[in-house]
C-alpha positions in Angstrom: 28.4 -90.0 -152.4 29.1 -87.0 -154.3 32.8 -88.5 -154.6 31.0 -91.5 -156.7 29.3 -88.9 -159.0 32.3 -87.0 -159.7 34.4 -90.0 -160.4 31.6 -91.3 -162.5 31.7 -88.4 -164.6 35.0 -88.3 -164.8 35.0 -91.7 -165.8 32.8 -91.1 -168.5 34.8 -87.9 -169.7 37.7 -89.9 -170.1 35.6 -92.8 -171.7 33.9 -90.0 -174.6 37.7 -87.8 -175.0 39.4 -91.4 -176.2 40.1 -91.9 -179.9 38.3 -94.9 -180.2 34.8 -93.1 -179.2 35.5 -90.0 -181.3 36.6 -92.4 -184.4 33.5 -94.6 -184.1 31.1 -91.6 -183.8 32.9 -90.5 -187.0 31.9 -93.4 -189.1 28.8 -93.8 -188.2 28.1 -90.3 -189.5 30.0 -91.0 -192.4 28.0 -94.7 -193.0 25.1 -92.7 -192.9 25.9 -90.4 -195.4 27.2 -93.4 -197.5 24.1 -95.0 -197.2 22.6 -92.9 -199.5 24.8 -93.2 -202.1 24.7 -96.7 -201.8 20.7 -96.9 -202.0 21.0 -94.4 -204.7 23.4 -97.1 -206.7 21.1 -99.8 -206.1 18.2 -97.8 -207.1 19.6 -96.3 -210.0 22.2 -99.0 -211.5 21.6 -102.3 -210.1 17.5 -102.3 -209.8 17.2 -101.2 -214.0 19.8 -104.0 -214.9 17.6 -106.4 -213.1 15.0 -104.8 -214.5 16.2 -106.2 -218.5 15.3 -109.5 -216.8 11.9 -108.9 -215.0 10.7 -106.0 -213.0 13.5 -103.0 -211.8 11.8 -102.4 -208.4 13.0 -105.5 -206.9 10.4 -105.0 -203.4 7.7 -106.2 -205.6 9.0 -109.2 -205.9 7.4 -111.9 -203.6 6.2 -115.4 -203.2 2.8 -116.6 -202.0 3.4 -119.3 -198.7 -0.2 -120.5 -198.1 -3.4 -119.8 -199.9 -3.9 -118.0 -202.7 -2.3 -114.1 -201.8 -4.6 -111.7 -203.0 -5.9 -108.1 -201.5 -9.4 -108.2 -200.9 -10.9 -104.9 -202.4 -13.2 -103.7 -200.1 -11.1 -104.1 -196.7 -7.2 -104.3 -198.2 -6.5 -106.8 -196.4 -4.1 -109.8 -197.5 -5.4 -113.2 -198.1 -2.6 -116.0 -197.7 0.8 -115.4 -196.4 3.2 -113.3 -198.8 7.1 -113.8 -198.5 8.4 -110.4 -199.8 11.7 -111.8 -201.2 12.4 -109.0 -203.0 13.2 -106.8 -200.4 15.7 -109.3 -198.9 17.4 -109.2 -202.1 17.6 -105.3 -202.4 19.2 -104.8 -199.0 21.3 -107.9 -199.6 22.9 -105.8 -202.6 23.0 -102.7 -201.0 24.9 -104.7 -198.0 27.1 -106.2 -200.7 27.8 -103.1 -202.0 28.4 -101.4 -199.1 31.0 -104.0 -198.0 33.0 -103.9 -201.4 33.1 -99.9 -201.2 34.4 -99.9 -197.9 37.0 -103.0 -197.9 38.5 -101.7 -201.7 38.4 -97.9 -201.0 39.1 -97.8 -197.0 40.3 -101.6 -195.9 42.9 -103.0 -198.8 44.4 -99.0 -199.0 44.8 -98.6 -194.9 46.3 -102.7 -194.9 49.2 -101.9 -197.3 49.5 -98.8 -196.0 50.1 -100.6 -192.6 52.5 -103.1 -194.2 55.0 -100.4 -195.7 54.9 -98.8 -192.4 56.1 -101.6 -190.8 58.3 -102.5 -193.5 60.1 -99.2 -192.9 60.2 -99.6 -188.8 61.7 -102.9 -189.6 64.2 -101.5 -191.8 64.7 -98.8 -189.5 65.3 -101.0 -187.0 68.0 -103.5 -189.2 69.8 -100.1 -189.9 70.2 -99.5 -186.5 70.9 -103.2 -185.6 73.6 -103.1 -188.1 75.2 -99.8 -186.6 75.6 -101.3 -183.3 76.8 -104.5 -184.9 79.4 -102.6 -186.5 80.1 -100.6 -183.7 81.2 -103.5 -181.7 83.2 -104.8 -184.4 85.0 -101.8 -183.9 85.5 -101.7 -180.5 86.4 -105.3 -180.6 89.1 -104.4 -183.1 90.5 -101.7 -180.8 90.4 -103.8 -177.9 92.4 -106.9 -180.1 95.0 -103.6 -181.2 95.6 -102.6 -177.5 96.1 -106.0 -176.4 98.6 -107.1 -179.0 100.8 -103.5 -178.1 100.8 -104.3 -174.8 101.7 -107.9 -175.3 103.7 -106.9 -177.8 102.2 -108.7 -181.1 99.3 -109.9 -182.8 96.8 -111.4 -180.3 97.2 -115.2 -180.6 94.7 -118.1 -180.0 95.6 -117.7 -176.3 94.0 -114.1 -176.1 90.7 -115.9 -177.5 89.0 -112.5 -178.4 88.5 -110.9 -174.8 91.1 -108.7 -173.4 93.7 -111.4 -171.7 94.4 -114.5 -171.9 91.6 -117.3 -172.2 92.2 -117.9 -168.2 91.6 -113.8 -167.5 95.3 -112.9 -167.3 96.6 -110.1 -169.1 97.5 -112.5 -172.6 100.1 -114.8 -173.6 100.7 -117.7 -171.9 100.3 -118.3 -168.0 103.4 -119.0 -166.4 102.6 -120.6 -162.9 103.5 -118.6 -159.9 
């Protein structure tokens, strides 16, 4: 039983110590933080320029559903059924908001970053595609040079590229034995 517990632990050591966990905790403390700047934008910037239009605290906007809505005096209670729109609409901004801050400062930037890395692995890669390309050429080169000193002239269409003949002999043509 006690094994259980330790590999449990262990488990979950290994589950809080991977970059994934550690990334997400950081985000959510950094969306927190942003949070406040974004309700500060809405409240400061967005809520006055609707306000040229109407009212600039948009949670007072709201629409009446059945019966009359009005506060009785003596009780404060609601009469009728009241559809705070308003407040839908604020956090619909600051969601808005929220999502164009993060995909044009943290989303687009990290994407092409992404794409000229793997533009440059890709290049990388040709470079070193094209080195071993050329190295064979090379080495093929050497190999038609050694065959046509030791047949004595220029590999011919028998040789077909590969050291020998196109039957495996050693080049030229066969003679039958």
């Amino acid at each position: 039983m006690s094994e259980k517990k330790v590999s449990l632990l262990e488990g979950f050591k290994a589950f809080l110590m991977r970059g994934n966990v550690i990334d997400l905790a950081v985000a959510v403390v950094i969306g927190a933080a942003f949070t406040n700047i974004v309700n500060a934008v809405v409240k400061g910037i967005i809520n006055p320029l609707v306000g040229a239009f109407g009212t600039q605290d948009l949670d007072n906007y709201s629409s009446c559903l059945q019966g009359p809505c009005t506060t009785d005096p003596k009780t404060g209670e609601m009469d009728g059924i009241e559809i705070l729109w308003g407040s839908v609409l604020s956090a619909t901004l600051s969601f808005l908001i929220t999502a164009a801050v993060v995909y044009f400062l943290m989303v687009l930037p990290m994407a092409k970053y992404l794409a000229r890395r793997a533009a440059m692995q890709a290049a990388k890669e040709g470079v070193q595609e094209t080195l071993e390309v050329s190295e064979l050429e090379v080495l093929k080169e050497i190999r038609d040079a050694l065959v046509a000193q030791r047949t004595g002239g220029a590999p011919g269409p028998d040789s077909g590229g590969t050291p020998g003949g196109a039957d495996g002999t050693a080049g030229g043509p066969r003679e039958d034995r």
